[in-house]
N, C-alpha and C positions, 0 to 999 in steps of 0.2 A: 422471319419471326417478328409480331408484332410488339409494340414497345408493353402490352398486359402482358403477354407471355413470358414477358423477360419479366416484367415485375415477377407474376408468379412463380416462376420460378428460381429467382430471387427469396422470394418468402416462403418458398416449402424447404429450399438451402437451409436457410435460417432458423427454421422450425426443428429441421432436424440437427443442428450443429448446438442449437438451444436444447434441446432434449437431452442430448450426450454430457452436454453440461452439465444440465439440472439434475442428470440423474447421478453422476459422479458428484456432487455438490452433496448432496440428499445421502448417499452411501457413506460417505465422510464424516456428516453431520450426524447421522445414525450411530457412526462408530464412536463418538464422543458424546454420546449422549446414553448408550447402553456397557459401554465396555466397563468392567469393571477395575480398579485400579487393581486388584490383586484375586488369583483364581481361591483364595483359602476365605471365602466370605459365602457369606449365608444369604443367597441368591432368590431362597423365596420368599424376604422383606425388601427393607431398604438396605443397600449399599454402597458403598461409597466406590461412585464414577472414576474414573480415568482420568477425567477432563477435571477432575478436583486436584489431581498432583498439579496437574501444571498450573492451576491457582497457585497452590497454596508454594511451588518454587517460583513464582510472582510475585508474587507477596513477600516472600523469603528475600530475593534477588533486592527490589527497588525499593521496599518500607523497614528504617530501621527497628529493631528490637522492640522499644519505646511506643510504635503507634500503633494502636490498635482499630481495626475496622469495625464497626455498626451496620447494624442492616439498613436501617432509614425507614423502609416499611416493611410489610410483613411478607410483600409479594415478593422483595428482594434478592433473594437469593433462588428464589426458580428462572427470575429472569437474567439473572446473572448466568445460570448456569444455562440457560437456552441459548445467551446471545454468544457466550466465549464455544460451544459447542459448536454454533454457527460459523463463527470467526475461526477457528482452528480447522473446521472441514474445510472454510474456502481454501487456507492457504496451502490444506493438505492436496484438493483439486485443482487449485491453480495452474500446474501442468497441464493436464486435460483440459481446463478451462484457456489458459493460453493459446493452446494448439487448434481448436478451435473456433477462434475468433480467426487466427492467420489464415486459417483456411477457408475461410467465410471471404475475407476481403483478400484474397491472393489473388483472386479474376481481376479485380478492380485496379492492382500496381501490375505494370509492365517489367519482368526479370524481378521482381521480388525476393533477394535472399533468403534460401531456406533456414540458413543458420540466425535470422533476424527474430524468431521466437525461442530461441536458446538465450539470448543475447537478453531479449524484453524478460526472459523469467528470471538469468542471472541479477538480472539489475532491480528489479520488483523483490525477488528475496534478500540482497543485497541492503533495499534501503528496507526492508523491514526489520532487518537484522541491526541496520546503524537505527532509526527507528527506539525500539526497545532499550536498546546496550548504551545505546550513547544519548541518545534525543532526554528518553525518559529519566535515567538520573540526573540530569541536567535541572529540568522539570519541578523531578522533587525538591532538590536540593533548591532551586528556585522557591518555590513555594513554602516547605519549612523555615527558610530563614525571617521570613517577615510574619512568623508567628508569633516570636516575643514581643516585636512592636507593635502590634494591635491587640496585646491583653492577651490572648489565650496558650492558656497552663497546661491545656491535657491536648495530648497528641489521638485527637480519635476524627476517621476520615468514615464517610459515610461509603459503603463497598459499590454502592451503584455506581458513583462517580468516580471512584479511583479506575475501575475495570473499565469505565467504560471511557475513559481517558487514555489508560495503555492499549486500546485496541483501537479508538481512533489516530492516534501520534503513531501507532503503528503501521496501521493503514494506511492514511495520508502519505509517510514518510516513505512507504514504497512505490506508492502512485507517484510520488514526485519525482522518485528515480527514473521512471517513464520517460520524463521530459527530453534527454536526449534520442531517444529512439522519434518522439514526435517529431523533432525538429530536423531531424535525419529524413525523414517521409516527407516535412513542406519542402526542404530544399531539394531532395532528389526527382519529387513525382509533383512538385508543385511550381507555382512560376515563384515562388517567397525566395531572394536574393540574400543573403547571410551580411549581406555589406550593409541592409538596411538597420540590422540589430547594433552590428561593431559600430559603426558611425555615430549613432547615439547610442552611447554603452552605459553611459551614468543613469539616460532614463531606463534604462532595461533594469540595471542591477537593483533602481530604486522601487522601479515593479513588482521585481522578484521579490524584494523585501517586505510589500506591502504584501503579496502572496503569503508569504513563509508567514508575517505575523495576524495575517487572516484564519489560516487552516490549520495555526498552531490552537490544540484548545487550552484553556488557559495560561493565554499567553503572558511569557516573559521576558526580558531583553535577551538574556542568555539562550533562551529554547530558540529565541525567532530567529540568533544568530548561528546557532549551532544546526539548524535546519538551511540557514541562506548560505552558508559560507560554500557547504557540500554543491548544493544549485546552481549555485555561479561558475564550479570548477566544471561541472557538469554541460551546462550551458555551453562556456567558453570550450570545451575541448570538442562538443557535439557540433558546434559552428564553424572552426576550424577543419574536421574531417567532413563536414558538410561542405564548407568552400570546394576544399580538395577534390573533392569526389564532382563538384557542379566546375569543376574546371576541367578536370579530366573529360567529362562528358563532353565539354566546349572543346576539345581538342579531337578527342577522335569523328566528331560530327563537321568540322571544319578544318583538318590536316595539312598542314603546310607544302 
């Protein structure tokens, strides 16, 4: 087989593993965009979405009593209610969409754990869950207290950027949880040495932190730390069972 052949079919894999995606993505995204939040509504106007409960227990959950949301513009709240529509299909397809990708690039690792897309969706839910529960009141609580200090009286948050701050800090925070599954793939299926990160461990952790307070959005000491401290535990135990696993290897390939 020649090296196009392998491309192409490479890229008709891909086409079809992308489709399975896109179309569980699309079916998810549907059901939060048409579902109603309750079957005793009046279906042949307007009524009130599904994907509106779990705003409005958002809004409940991380904004006190006292602040109240604004539209900002007029277009506000359709694209509000398109993009968290979007944001809830992924995480609801995320499975599908995990499974996947693993089986897209499972030619490409030699013995690739099957249980290592269980693993990758445990820990992506996982950090969306610390994410939201722990990241985001961190956040607010962040960000209210230096309200009295610069002058302003009325607790009113524009709804584009509150939403769309909880969906990124939620996002991000699961992707980040990623990080030991990557670092598990350079070291098992890569020549990357784990001794090179321990050795210099201050610059790593100081990287990581300039990470954390990059893809934090609006950042602040508490959020950047409340997102590095998890990273590091993370890091360090993923490099750890990465040595182990790249020693073992070095033992049964060389046996005494």
């Amino acid at each position: 087989m020649t090296k196009w052949e392998e491309y192409s079919e490479d890229i008709a894999e891909l086409k079809h593993r992308a489709k399975i995606a896109g179309i569980s993505l699309l079916c998810a995204t549907l059901f939060f965009l048409v579902a109603p939040a309750s079957l005793d509504q009046n279906f042949l106007g307007f009524y009130k979405p599904f994907v509106s409960l779990i705003l409005d227990a958002i809004r409940t959950y991380l904004l006190p009593s006292s602040v109240q949301l604004i539209p900002g513009t007029a277009s506000a709240p359709i694209t509000i209610y398109t993009v968290a529509s979007l944001f809830f299909g992924f995480l609801v397809a995320s499975p599908v969409i995990f499974y996947e990708v693993y089986r897209f690039v499972e030619p490409a690792f030699k013995d690739l754990p099957s249980k290592l897309i269980w693993i990758s969706l445990t820990f992506f839910v996982s950090g969306c869950a610390f994410g939201f529960f722990i990241m985001m009141p961190a956040m607010i609580y962040g960000l209210f207290a230096f309200f009295p200090y610069v002058g302003v009286t009325q607790n009113l948050i524009v709804a584009m950027d509150f939403y769309q701050m909880v969906f990124v800090v939620t996002l991000i925070s699961g992707l980040s949880f990623l990080t030991p599954i990557v670092v598990y793939l350079l070291v098992r299926y890569g020549n990357f040495d784990p001794k090179r990160l321990t050795k210099n461990r201050w610059y790593t952790w100081a990287m990581v932190y300039v990470i954390s307070a990059v893809i934090t959005p609006d950042s602040n000491i508490l959020a950047d730390f409340v997102l590095f401290i998890p990273l590091i535990l993370m890091i360090e135990g993923s490099l750890f069972v990465a040595s182990r696993s790249k020693k073992n290897q070095s033992n049964q390939r060389n046996p005494e």
